[in-house]
N, C-alpha and C positions, 0 to 999 in steps of 0.2 A: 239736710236743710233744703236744699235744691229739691230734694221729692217733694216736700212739704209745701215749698213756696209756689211746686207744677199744680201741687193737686187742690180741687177747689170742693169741697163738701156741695155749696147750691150747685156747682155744675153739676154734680156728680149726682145727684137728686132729681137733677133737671131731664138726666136723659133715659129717652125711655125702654132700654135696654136696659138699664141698671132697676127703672122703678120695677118692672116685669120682673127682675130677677131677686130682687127684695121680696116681694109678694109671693112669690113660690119658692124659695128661703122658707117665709113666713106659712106659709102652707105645710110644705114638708114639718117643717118646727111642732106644727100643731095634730099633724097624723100622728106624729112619734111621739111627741107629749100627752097625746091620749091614749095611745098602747101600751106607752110604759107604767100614765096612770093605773089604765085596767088592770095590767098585769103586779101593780104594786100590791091594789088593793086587794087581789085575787091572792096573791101571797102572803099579805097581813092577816086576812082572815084564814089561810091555811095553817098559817103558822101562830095564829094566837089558839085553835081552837089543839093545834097538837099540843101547845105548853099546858092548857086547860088539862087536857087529855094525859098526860106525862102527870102533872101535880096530883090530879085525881086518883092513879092507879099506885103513885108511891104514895099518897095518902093511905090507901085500903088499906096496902102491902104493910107500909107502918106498924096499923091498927091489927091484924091480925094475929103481926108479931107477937106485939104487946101483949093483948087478949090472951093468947099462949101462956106467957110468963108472970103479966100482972092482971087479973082478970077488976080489977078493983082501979085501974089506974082510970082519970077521969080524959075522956075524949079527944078535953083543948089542948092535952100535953102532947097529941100526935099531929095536929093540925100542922099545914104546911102555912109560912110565911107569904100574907097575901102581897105584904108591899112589895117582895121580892118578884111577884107577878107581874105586879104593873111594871115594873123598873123596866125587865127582862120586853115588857110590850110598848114602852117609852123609846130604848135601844131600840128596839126592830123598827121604829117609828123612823126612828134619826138616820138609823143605815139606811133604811128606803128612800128616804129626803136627798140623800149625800149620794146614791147609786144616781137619783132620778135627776140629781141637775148634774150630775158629770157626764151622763146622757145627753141631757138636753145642750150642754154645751158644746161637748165634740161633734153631737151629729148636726150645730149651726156651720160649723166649718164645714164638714162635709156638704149639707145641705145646700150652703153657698156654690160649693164645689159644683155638686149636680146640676144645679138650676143654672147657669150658666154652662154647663155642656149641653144640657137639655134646650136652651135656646139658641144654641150656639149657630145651629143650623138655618134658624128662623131669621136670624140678624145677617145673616151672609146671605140668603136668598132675597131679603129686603133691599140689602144694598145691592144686590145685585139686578136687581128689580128699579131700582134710584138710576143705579146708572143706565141701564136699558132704556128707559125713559126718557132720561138727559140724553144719551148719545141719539135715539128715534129724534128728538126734537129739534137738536142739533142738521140730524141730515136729510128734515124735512124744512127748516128754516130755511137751506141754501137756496132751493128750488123756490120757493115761496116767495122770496124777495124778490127774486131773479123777475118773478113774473109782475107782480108788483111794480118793481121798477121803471120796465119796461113799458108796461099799461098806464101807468104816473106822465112817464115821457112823451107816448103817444097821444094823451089826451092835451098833455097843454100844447102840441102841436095844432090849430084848425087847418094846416093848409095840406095834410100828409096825401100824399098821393097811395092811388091803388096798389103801386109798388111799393111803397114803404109799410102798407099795410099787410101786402102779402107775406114779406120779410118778418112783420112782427110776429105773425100767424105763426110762419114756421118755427119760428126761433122759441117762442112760447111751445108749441108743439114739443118740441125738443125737451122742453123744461116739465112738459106735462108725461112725457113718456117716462123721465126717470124719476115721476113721483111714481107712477104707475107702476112700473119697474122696484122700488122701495118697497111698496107697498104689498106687493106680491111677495117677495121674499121676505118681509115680516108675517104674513099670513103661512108662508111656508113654513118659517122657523116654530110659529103657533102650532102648526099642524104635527111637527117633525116630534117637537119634546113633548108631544101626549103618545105616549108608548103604549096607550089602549089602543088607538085609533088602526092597528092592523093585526091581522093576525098573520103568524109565518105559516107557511108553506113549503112545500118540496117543489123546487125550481129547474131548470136548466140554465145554468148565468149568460151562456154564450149566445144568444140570441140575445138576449141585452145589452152586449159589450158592442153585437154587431149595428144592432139597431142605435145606440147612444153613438158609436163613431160615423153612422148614414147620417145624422142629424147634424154633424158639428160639421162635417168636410166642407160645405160654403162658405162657413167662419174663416177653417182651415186656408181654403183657397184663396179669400181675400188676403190673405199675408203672406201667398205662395209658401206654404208649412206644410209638409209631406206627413200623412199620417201614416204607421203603420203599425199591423196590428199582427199578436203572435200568438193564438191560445187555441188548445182543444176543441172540438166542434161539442162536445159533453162534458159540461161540470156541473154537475148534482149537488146544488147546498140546500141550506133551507133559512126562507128570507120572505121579503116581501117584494116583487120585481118593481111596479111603482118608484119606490120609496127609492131600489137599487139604481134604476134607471136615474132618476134624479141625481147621487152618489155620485155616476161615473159622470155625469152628465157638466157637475161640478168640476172635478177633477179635470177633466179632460176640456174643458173652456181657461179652468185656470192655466193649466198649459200653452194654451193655446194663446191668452194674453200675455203674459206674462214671455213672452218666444218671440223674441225680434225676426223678421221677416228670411226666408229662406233658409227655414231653420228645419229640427223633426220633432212628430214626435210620436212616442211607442205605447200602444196599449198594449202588454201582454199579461198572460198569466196560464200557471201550470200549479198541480197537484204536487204536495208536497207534505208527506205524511198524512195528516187527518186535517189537511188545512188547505183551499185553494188561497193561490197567493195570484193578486192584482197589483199588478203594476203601471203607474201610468209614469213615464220619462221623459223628460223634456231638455232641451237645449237654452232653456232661458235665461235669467237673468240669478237665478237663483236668491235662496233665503238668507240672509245674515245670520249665525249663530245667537244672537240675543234677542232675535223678533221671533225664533225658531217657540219657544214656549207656550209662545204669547196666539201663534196662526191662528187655532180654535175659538178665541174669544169674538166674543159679538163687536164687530164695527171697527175691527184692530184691523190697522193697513202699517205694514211698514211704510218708515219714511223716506217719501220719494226722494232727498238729500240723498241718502245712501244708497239709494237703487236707480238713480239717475234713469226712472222709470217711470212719465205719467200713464196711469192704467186707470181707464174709469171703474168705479165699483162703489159697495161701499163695506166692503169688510163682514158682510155676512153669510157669503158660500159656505167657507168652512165650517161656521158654525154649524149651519143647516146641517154639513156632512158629517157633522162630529155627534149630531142626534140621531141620524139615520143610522150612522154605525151604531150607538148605544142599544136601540131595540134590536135591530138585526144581528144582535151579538157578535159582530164583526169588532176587528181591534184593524187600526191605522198606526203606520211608523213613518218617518221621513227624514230621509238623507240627501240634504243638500252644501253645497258650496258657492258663494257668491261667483257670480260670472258663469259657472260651471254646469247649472240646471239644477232640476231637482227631481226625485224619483218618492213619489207617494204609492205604500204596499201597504195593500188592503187584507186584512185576513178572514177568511170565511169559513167555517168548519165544512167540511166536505162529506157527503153521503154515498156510497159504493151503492 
């Protein structure tokens, strides 16, 4: 009674995931309902013309009998029973009736079945599309008012001085750089999940690892954070260096936030079996095991509550680096513990 009284028919009509999946239900219903037509009719007339064919030849057979024994006997005594023909093509009418809707019924269930797997994919990239949307607007509204605000405030001021104006400049500046900043890393994320957009290569990774830790060391050194670094001067994968570069570039900044000051941290990586392995280690604050699932999602920040950590950002590094791995055929693992740091291994198939 409680399902009954949950479920509502107009809602359920209403949404349009359910209408799309009636209508290709109803699609499928009508391919199958014309094959098994076809094929009914294809068999009724197979099978009327062999009973034709069957009555015909024991007709002859009959008559030849006879003609043998009773040369005088008259024709109609050998005839075959016609009403017994139609009977016999009335039956075959009925059993093809009673095949073709117990068809048509089990394959709505099925049907149902499919068309709801078949868009099953379509509805989860929608929502997931709904949300990307929402959260984009979400953390382009922050900055937007901010600016707003402030330009609201300064204007019903007439007496503001050139110092208060400079002030607003920069503080607006600020507000402009991390739309800017936003903005870029949505165009990246755009760029990352089109898997056409590179083609891999045969690489050397360690000029990338050296070049992405030359670029970070004045981040580094603002938080006095010791980088250091442990890998072969030759590892041969095949990847797109760009896209890598960005990868470790990710990585090794989250570290680097995410690392209270006078801390380390370690790029390394060695060959291990048919797989280089990358690792980037950190001293930080590490991940919570329930936010741990979640890292790769667009706009996901752990709560600074439990990480007694404000870190600007806004939750879409990871993603970008969870696309980058997906073309580069690379896989990512992560071992962390709160307080502890955490250690992201990057896996890359290796080339001899």
């Amino acid at each position: 009674m409680s399902f009954l009284s949950k479920f509502s028919f107009p809602s359920f009509f209403k949404n349009p995931f359910n209408q799309a999946r009636l209508k290709l239900t109803g699609l499928y219903l009508l391919i199958i309902a014309l094959i098994s037509f076809f094929f009914s009719l294809v068999i009724y007339q197979l099978v009327s013309v062999e009973i034709y064919r069957f009555s015909n030849n024991q007709r002859l057979r009959l008559e030849r009998r006879y003609e043998a024994h009773f040369p005088n006997l008259p024709p109609s005594l050998v005839e075959l029973d016609e009403d017994l023909l139609l009977e016999s093509q009335s039956r075959l009418k009925d059993s093809l009736l009673l095949i073709n809707l117990s068809i048509l019924l089990s394959s709505g269930f099925v049907a149902y079945y499919l068309a709801g797997r078949t868009l099953k994919p379509i509805q989860l990239m929608l929502e997931d599309q709904r949300r990307f949307v929402a959260d984009a607007s979400h953390e382009l509204k922050t900055p937007l008012t901010s600016l707003k605000t402030a330009l609201e405030v300064y204007l019903r001021n007439p007496n503001a001085t050139p110092k208060e104006t400079q002030e607003l400049i920069s503080e607006n500046l600020l507000e402009v750089n991390r739309l800017q900043k936003l903005t870029q890393n949505l165009l990246d994320l755009a760029h990352h999940s089109d898997k056409k957009v590179v083609k891999l290569k045969k690489i050397n990774l360690s000029p990338i690892l050296k070049e992405t830790l030359l670029a970070l060391t004045p981040q580094a050194s603002d938080k006095n954070i010791k980088l250091v670094s442990r890998f072969p001067s030759s590892l041969k994968i095949k990847g797109d260096p760009d896209s890598l570069r960005s990868l470790f570039t990710i990585l090794l900044d989250n570290a680097i936030k995410y690392s209270p000051k006078d801390k380390k941290v370690t790029l390394k990586a060695l060959i291990k079996k048919k797989y280089v392995l990358v690792k980037v280690i950190d001293q930080g604050i590490g991940i919570d095991p329930q936010d741990q699932p979640h890292i790769f999602s667009r706009f996901y920040r752990a709560d600074q509550s439990r990480t007694k950590s404000k870190v600007e950002g806004f939750g879409l590094g990871l993603s970008i680096a969870k696309n980058i791995l997906d073309f580069n055929h690379a896989k990512i693992s992560l071992s962390s513990k709160p307080g502890l740091g955490s250690t992201f291994t990057v896996s890359l198939p290796f080339i001899r």
